[in-house]
C-alpha positions as CSV (number, residue, x, y, z in Angstrom):
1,X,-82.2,-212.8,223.0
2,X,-82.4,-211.8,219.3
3,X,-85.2,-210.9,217.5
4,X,-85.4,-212.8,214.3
5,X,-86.7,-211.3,211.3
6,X,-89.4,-213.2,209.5
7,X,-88.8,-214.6,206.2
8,X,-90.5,-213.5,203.2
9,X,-91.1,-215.0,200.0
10,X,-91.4,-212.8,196.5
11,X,-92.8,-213.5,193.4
12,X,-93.6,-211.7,190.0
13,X,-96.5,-210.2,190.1
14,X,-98.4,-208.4,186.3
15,X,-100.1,-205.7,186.3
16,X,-103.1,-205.2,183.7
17,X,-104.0,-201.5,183.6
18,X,-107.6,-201.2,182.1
19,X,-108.3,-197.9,181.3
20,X,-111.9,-196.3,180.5
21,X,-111.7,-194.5,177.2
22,X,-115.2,-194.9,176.1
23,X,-115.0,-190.8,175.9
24,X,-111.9,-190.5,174.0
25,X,-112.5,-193.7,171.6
26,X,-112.5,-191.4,168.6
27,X,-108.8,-191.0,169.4
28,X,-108.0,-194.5,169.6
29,X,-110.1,-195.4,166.6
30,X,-108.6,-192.9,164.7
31,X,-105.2,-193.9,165.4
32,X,-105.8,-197.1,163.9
33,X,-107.4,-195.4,160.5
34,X,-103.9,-193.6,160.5
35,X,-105.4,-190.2,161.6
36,X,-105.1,-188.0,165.0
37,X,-107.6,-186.0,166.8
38,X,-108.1,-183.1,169.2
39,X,-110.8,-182.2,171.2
40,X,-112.6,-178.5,171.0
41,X,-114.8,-177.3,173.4
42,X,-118.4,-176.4,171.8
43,X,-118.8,-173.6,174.6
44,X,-115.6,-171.7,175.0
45,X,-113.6,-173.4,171.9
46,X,-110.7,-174.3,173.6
47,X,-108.5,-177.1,171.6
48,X,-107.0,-179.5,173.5
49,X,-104.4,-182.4,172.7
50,X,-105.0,-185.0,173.8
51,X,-108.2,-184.9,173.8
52,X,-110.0,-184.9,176.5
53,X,-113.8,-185.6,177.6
54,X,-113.9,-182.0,179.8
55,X,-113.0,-178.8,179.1
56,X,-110.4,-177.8,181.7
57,X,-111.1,-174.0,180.7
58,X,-115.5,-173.9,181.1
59,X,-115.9,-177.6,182.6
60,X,-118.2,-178.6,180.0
61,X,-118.4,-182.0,178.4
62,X,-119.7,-180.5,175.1
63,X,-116.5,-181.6,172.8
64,X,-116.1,-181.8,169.2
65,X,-113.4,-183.6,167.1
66,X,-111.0,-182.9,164.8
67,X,-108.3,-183.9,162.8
68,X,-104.6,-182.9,163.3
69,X,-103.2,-182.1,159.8
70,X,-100.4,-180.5,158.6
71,X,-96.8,-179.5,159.7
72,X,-95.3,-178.7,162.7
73,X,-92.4,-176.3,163.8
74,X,-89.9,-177.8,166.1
75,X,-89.9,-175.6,169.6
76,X,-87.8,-178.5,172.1
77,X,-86.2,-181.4,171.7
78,X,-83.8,-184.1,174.5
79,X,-82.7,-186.8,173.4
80,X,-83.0,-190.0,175.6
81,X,-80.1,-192.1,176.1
82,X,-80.5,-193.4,179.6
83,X,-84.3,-195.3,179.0
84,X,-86.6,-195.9,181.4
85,X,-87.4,-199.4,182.3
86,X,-90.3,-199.9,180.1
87,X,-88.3,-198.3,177.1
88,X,-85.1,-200.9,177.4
89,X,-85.5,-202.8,174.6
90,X,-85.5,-199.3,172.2
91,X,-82.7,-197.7,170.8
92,X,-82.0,-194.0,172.3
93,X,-84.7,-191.8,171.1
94,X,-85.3,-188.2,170.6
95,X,-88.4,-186.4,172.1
96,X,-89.5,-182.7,170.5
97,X,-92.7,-180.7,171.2
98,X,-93.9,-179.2,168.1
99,X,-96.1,-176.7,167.4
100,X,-98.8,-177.5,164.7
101,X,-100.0,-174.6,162.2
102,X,-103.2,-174.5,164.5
103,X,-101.3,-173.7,167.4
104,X,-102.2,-177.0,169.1
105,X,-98.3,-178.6,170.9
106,X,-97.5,-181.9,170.9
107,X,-95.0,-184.2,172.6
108,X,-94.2,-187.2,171.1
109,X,-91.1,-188.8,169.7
110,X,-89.1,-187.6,166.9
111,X,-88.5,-190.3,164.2
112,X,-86.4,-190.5,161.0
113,X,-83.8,-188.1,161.9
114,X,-79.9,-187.9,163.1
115,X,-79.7,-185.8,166.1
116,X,-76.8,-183.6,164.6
117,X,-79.8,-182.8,162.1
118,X,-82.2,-182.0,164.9
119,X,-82.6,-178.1,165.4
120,X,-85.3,-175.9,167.3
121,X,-87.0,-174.9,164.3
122,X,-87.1,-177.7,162.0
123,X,-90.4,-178.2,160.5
124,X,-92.0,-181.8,161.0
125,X,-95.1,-183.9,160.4
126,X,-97.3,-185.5,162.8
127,X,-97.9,-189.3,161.1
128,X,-99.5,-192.4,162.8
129,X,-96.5,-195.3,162.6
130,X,-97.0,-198.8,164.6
131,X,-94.7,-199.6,167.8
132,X,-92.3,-202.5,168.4
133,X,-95.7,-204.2,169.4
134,X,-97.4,-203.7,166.0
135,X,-100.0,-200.9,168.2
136,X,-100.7,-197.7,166.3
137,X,-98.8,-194.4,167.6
138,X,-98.3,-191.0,166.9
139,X,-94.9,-189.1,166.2
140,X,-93.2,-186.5,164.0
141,X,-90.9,-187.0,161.4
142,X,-88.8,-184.3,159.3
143,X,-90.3,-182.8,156.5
């Protein structure tokens, strides 16, 4: 005799992903004024971006804000052809790390340029544009 297999039924399931940020509100706030902020460490000084609640460095929960301004110099780029799932209904994108003036990196997306124009180097700056979904993000665009 055969075992039989049992028969299983699927359906689409959502996920809602509610994430605490009652310690990093500033950041989010801020976003939506059209600004971006960093965390510094009261104690030890460390900057960090993005921000966080803790210093990674000391461990204390002493943090201070402050605004990201100015340019950035281009130290890594890829450009993304092959999109993840979540990123399918975007055209291919470029992603650079730049380093701001006060050392602080960032990742983020690279907007407003041709990737033949792209260059490890290039100086950019950090500006607050909406999404396809009309939410307020972050990104670097050539100077």
């Amino acid at each position: 005799m055969g075992v039989s297999m049992p028969t299983f039924k699927s359906r689409p399931i959502t996920l809602i992903y509610d994430i605490p940020n009652s310690k990093t509100l500033q950041f989010w706030d801020g976003l939506k004024e059209g600004k971006v902020y960093a965390t510094k460490c009261k104690k030890c000084g460390k900057a960090t971006f993005p921000p966080v609640a803790d210093c990674s460095d000391c461990l204390s929960s002493e943090m201070e804000w402050f605004e990201l301004k100015g340019e950035a110099e281009i130290e890594a780029f890829t450009h993304i052809i092959i999109r993840p799932s979540s990123f399918q209904q975007e055209k291919p994108y470029t992603v650079v790390i730049g380093r701001l003036n006060d050392g602080i990196k960032i990742l983020t997306w690279l907007k407003g340029s041709k990737l033949s124009a792209v260059k490890v180097g290039m100086k950019a700056k950090l500006v607050v544009r909406s999404n396809s979904e009309g939410e307020p993000i972050y990104m670097f665009v050539p100077i």
